[in-house]
Structures are given as structure tokens and as C-alpha cells.
C-alpha positions as a LaTeX table, in Angstrom:
\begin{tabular}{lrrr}
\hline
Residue & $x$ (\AA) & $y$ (\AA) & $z$ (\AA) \\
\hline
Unk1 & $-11.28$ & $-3.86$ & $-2.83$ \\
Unk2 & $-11.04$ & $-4.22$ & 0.82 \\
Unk3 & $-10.80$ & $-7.19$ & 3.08 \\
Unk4 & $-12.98$ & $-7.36$ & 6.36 \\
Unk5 & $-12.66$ & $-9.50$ & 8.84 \\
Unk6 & $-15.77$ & $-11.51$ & 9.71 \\
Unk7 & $-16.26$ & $-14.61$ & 11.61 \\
Unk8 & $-18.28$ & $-17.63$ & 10.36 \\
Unk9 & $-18.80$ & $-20.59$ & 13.32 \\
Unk10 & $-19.66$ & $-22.54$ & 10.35 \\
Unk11 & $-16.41$ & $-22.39$ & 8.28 \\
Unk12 & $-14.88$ & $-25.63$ & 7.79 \\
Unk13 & $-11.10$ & $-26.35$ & 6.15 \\
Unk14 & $-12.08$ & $-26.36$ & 2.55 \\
Unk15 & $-13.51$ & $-22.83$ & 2.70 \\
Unk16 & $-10.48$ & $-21.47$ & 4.00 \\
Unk17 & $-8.37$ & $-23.86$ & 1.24 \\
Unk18 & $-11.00$ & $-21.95$ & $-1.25$ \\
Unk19 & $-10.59$ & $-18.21$ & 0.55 \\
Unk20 & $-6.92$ & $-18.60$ & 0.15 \\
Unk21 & $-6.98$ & $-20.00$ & $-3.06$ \\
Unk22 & $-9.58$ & $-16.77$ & $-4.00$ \\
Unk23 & $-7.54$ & $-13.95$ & $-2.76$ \\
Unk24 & $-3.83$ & $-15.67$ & $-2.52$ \\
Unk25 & $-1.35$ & $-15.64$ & 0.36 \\
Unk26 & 1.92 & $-14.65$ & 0.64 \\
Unk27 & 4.55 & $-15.60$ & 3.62 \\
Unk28 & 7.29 & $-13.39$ & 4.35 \\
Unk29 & 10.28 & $-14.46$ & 6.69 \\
Unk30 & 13.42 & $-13.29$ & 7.55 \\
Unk31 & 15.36 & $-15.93$ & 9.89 \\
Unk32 & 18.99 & $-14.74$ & 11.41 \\
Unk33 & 21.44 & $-16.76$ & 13.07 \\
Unk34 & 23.58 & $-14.97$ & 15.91 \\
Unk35 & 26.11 & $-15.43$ & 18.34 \\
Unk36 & 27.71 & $-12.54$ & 20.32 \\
Unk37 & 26.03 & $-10.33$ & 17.20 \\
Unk38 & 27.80 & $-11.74$ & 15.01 \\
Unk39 & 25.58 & $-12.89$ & 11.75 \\
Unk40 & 26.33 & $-16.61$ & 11.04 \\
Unk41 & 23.59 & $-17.72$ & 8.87 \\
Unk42 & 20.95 & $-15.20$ & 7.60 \\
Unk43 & 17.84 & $-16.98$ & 5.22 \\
Unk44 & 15.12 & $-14.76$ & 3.40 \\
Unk45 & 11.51 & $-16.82$ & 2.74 \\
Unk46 & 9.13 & $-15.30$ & 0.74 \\
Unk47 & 6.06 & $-18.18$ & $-0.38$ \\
Unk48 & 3.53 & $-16.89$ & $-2.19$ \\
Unk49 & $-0.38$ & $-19.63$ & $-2.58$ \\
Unk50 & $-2.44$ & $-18.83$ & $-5.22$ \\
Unk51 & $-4.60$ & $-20.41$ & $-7.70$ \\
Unk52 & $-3.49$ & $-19.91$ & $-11.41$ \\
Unk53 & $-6.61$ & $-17.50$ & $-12.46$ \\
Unk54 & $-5.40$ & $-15.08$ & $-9.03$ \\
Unk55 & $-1.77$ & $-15.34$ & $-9.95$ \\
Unk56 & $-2.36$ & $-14.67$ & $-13.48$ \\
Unk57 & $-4.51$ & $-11.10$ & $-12.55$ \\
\hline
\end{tabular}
């Protein structure tokens, strides 16, 4: 199943709450500290939104 971008003028906040919640989102993020390349603090993110029947599949 693919996704396809469309745009609705109409769309408010709780139909992109209820998209998300649909299909699920996940947020990856790699964040690196530096100075003179040297690696002082490295953090990995990874966040994953989904509603329980989407998680569960």
C-alpha cells in the first residue's frame, strides 16, 4: 500500500492527529556534539506514534 501525497484546504488538526494515529509515525534523530572533531556527546532518538490497533499489525 502506497502513500500519496494530496492536499486538502479543508484539513483541520484532528485529521492529521487521526492520519497519524491511522498509519503511525516514526522520528529518527541522530544529535552529535563536537569540538575540533572530537565527539563529546553523541544521542540516538528514535520515537515511534501509533495507535494500539497500528502498532499491534
Amino acid at each position: 500500500m502506497a502513500l500519496e501525497p494530496s492536499r486538502d484546504s479543508s484539513g483541520t488538526l484532528v485529521d492529521v492527529i487521526d492520519r497519524i494515529l491511522d498509519k503511525g509515525l516514526v522520528i529518527n534523530a541522530d544529535i552529535t556534539v563536537s569540538v575540533a572533531g572530537v565527539e563529546l556527546l553523541g544521542i540516538k532518538i528514535r520515537a515511534a506514534l501509533a495507535s494500539f490497533e497500528t502498532a499491534a499489525k
